[in-house]
C-alpha positions in Angstrom: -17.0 -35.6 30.4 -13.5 -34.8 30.2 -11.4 -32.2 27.7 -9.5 -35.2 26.4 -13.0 -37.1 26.2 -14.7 -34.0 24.2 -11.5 -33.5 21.6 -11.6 -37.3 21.4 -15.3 -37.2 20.4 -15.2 -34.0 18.1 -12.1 -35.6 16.3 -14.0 -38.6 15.7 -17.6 -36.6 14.5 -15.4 -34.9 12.0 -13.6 -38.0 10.5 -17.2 -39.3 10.2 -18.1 -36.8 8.2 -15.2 -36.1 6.1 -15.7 -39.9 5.1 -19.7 -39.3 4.8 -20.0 -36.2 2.8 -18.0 -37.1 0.2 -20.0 -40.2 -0.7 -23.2 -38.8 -0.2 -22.5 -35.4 -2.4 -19.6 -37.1 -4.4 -20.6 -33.7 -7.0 -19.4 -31.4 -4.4 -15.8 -32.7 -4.5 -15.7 -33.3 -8.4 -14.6 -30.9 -10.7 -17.1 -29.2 -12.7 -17.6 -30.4 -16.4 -18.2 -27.4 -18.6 -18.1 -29.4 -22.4 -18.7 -33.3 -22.6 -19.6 -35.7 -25.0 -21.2 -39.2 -25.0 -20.6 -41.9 -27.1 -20.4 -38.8 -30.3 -21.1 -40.4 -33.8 -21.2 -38.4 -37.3 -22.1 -39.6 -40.7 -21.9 -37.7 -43.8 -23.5 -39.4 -46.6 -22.3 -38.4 -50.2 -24.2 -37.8 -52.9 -27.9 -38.2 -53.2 -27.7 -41.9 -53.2 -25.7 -41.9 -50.5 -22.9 -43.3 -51.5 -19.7 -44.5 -49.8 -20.9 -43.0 -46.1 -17.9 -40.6 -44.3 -17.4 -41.4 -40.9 -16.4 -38.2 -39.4 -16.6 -39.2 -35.4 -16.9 -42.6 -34.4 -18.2 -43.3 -30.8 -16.2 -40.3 -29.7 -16.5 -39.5 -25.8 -14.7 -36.3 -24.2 -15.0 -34.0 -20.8 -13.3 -31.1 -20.1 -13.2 -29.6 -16.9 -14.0 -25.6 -16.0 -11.4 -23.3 -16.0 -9.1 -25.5 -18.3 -7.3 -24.8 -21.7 -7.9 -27.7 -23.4 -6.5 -28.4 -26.8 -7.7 -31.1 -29.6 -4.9 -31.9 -31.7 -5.1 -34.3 -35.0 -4.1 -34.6 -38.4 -6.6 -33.0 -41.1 -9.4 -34.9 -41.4 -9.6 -35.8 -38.1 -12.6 -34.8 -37.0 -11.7 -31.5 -35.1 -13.9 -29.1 -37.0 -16.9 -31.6 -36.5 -16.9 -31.5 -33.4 -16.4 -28.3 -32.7 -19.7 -27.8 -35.0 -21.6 -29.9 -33.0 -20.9 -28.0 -29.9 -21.7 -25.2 -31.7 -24.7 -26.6 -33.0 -23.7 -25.5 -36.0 -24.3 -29.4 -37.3 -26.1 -32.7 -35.8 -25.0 -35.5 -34.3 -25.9 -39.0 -36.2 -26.1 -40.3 -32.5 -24.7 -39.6 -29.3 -25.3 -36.4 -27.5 -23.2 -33.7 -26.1 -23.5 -30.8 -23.5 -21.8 -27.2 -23.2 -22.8 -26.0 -19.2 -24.7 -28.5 -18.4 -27.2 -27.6 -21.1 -27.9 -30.7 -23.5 -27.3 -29.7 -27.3 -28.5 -28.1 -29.4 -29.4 -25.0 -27.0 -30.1 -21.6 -27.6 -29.7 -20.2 -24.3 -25.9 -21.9 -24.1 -25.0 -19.5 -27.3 -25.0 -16.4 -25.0 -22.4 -18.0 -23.2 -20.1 -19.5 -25.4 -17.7 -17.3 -27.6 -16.2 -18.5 -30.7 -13.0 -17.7 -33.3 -13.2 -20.0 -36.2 -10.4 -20.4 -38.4 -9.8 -18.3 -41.5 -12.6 -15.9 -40.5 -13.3 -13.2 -42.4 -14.5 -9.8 -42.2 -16.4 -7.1 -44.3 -13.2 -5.5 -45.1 -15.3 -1.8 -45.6 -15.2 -1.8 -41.4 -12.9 -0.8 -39.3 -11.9 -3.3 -36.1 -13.7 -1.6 -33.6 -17.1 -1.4 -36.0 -16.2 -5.2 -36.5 -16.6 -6.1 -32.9 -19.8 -3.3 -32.4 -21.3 -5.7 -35.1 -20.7 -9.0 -33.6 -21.6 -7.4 -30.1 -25.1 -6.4 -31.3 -25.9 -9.6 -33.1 -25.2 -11.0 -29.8 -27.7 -9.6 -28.7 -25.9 -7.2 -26.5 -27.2 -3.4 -25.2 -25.4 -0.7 -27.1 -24.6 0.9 -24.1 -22.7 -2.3 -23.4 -21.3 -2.8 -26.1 -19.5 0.5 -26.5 -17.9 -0.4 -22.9 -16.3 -3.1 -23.8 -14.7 -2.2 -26.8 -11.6 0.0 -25.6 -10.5 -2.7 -22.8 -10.7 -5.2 -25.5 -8.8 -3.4 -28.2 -6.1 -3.0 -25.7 -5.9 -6.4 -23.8 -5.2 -7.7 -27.6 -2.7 -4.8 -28.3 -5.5 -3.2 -31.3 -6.3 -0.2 -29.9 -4.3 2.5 -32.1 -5.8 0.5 -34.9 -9.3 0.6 -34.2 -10.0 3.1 -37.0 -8.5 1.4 -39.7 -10.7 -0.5 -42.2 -9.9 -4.3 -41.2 -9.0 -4.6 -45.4 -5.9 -3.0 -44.3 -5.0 -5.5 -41.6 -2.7 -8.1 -41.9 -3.1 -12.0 -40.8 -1.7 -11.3 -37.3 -4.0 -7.8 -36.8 -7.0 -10.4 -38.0 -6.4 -13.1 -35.6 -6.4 -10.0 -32.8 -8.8 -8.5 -34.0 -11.1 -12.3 -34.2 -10.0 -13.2 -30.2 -11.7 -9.9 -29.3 -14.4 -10.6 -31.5 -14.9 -13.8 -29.8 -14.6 -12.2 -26.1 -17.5 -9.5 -26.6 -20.3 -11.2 -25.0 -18.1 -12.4 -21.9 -18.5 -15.9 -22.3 -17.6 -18.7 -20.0 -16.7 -20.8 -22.8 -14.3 -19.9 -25.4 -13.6 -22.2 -29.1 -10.7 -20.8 -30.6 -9.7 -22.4 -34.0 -6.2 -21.5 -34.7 -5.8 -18.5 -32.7 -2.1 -17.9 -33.4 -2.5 -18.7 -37.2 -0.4 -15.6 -38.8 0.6 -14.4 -35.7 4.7 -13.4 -35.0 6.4 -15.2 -31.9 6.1 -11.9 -30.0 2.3 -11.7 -30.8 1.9 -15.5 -29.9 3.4 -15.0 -26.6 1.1 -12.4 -26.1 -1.8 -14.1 -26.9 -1.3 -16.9 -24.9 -0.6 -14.3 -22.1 -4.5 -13.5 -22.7 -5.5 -17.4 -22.7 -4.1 -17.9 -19.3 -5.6 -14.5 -17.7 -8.5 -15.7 -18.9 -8.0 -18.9 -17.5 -7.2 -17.5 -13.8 -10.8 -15.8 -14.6 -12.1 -18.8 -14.4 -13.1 -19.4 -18.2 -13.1 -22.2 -20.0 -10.7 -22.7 -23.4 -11.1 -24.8 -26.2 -8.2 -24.7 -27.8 -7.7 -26.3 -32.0 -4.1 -25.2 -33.5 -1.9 -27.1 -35.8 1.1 -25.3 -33.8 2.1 -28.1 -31.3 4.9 -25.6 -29.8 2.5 -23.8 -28.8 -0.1 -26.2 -27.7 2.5 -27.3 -25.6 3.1 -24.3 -24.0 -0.3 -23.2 -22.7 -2.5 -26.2 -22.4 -3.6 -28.0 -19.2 -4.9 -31.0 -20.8 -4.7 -32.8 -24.3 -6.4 -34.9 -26.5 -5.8 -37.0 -29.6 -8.3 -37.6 -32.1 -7.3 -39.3 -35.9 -10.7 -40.9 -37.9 -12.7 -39.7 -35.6 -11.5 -41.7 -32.9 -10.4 -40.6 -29.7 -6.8 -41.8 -29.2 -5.4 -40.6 -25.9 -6.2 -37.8 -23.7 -3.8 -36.7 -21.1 -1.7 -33.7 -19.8 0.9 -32.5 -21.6 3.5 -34.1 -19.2 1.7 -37.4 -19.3 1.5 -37.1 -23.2 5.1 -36.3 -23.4 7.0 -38.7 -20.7 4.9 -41.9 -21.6 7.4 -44.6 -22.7 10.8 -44.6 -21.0 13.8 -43.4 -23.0 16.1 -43.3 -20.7 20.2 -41.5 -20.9 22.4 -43.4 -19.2 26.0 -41.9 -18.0 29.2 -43.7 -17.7 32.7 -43.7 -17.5 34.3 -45.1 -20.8 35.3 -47.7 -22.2 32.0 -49.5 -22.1 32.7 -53.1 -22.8 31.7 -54.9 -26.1 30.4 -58.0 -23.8 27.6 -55.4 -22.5 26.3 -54.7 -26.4 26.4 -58.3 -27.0 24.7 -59.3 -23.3 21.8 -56.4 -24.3 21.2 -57.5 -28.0 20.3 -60.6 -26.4 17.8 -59.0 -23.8 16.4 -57.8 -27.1 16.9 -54.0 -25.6 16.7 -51.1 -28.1 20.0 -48.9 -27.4 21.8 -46.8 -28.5 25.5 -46.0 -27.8 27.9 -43.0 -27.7 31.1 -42.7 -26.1 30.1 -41.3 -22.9 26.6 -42.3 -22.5 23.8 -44.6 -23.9 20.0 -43.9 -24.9 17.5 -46.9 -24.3 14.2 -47.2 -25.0 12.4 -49.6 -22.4 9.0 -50.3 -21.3 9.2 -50.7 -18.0 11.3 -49.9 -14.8 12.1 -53.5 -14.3 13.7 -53.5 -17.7 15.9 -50.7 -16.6 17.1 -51.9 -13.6 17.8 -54.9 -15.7 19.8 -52.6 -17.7 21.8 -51.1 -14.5 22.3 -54.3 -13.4 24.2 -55.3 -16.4 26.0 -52.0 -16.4 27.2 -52.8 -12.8 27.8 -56.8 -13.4 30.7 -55.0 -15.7 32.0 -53.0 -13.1 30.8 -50.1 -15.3 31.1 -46.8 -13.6 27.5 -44.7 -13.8 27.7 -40.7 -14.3 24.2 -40.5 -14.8 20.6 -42.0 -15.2 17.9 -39.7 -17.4 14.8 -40.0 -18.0 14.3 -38.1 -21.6 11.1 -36.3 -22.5 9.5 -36.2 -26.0 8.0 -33.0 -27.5 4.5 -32.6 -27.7 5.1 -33.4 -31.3 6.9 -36.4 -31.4 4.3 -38.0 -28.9 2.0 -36.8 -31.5 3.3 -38.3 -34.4 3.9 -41.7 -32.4 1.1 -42.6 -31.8 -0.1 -41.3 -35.1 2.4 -44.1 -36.2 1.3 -46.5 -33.8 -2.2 -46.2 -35.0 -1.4 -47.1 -38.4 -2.7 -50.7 -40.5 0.5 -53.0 -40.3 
């Protein structure tokens, strides 16, 4: 056989295979799942007749991928702190099921693995931080030996080390929430629930925290993330999801979250004339108009090159075509708004 015949043959054995493998082991290509949820239901019943049943989850279904920061935003009442109990097994599903690792909840062995900083924690304020996270260590069933070792580097990745001595009583929000994300880094876990971790904290110390999130990230570890501060959310997360009555209403990264709908900034070269306003109040397009440029909200590409089109039929003169991004927040509150009983 020939060299050309051999290369021809090997080329052809290897797009076999890269065709092949990846159907046959599809998990081998797809992303681990470290925390998902099935079809999550939870029912509080008030009183002891139960009366007027809460619905705090409602066929809720979530997977987050390892290695992620992944936030949960939504209004109070939510469901957020549910679900995070549930994972924790801290409460019961009414149905559904749900999975930390792989391992099916509730499971003990998954606790060794998960670390956790729930919001508004509090501390016996008669110990000093670095007692605080000898404690938490050892009910973690941790060696002492172990223990001990870890303490100094954490103290110092969350910037707590010249304050390890002092009786937590003296701390103030921001030393808490420091001292509460070492806390919940002790046992080296692969997952990490952090309720409000920058609760308190001052914009230096929330830049250093989430300096910490994303080492830990690049270590491969897993973040949960729940926080109220969408700045910040917005900042550090890879991907997002929005829950309101215990419904999941969108889940996305933060760049899908904050582009989707079109609002578009459109350039030109004044005077813009009043035929055009008249032509796109007819089109029924929601604009905007300043003297140098107009802002229009449209739903699709073919509306704005509807909207060029009418520019140009003028003999307008285009400086500029932008497409605008939301905030995390306003995305956030739109669709809030767009959930809403008419």
């Amino acid at each position: 056989m020939s060299i050309l015949g051999c290369c021809s043959s090997f080329s052809m054995a290897v797009l076999v295979l890269s065709i092949a493998i990846p159907t046959l082991f599809p998990y081998l290509f797809s992303a681990m799942i470290t925390i998902s949820a099935t079809s999550l239901s939870k029912v509080y019943r008030n009183g002891l007749l139960n009366k007027r049943p809460v619905t705090a989850l409602d066929d809720f279904s979530l997977e987050v991928e390892s290695g992620q920061i992944f936030s949960l935003l939504g209004p109070n009442g939510a469901g957020k702190t549910t679900f995070i109990k549930i994972l924790l097994s801290l409460a019961y599903p009414t149905s559904g099921s749900a999975a930390i690792l792989g391992e099916q909840l509730p499971s003990v062995p998954v606790r060794s693995r998960v670390g956790y900083l729930p919001e508004n924690h509090r501390y016996p304020g008669y110990l000093t931080g670095e007692q605080v996270l000898r404690l938490f260590g050892q009910h973690s069933g941790i060696p002492r030996a172990a223990v001990a070792s870890r303490i100094t580097p954490l103290m110092q990745m969350v910037g707590m080390d010249q304050w390890r001595k002092m009786k937590v009583k003296r701390y103030s929000k921001g030393m808490l929430q420091r001292i509460g994300l070492a806390q919940a880094l002790i046992n080296e876990p692969e997952v990490i629930f952090l309720d409000e971790p920058t609760d308190g904290v001052d914009p230096v110390g929330r830049k250093e925290i989430r300096d910490i999130l994303k080492n830990l990230k690049n270590q491969g570890k897993t973040i949960f993330l729940n926080s109220h501060l969408l700045s910040e959310v917005e900042l550090i997360s890879d991907r997002v999801a929005i829950l309101d009555k215990g419904k999941l209403l969108k889940t996305g990264t933060v760049d899908e979250l904050t582009t989707e709908g079109s609002r578009y900034q459109i350039g030109f070269v004044p005077p813009l004339p009043e035929a055009i306003r008249i032509e796109a109040a007819a089109l029924v397009l929601p604009i905007s108009y300043g003297p140098e440029a107009l802002t229009a909200e449209l739903k699709s590409t073919q509306e704005l090159n509807r909207l060029i089109d009418l520019l140009r039929n003028h003999g307008v003169e285009l400086t500029s075509i932008t497409r605008q991004r939301s905030t995390l927040e306003e995305s956030f509150l739109s669709l809030l708004k767009r959930e809403l009983p008419a």
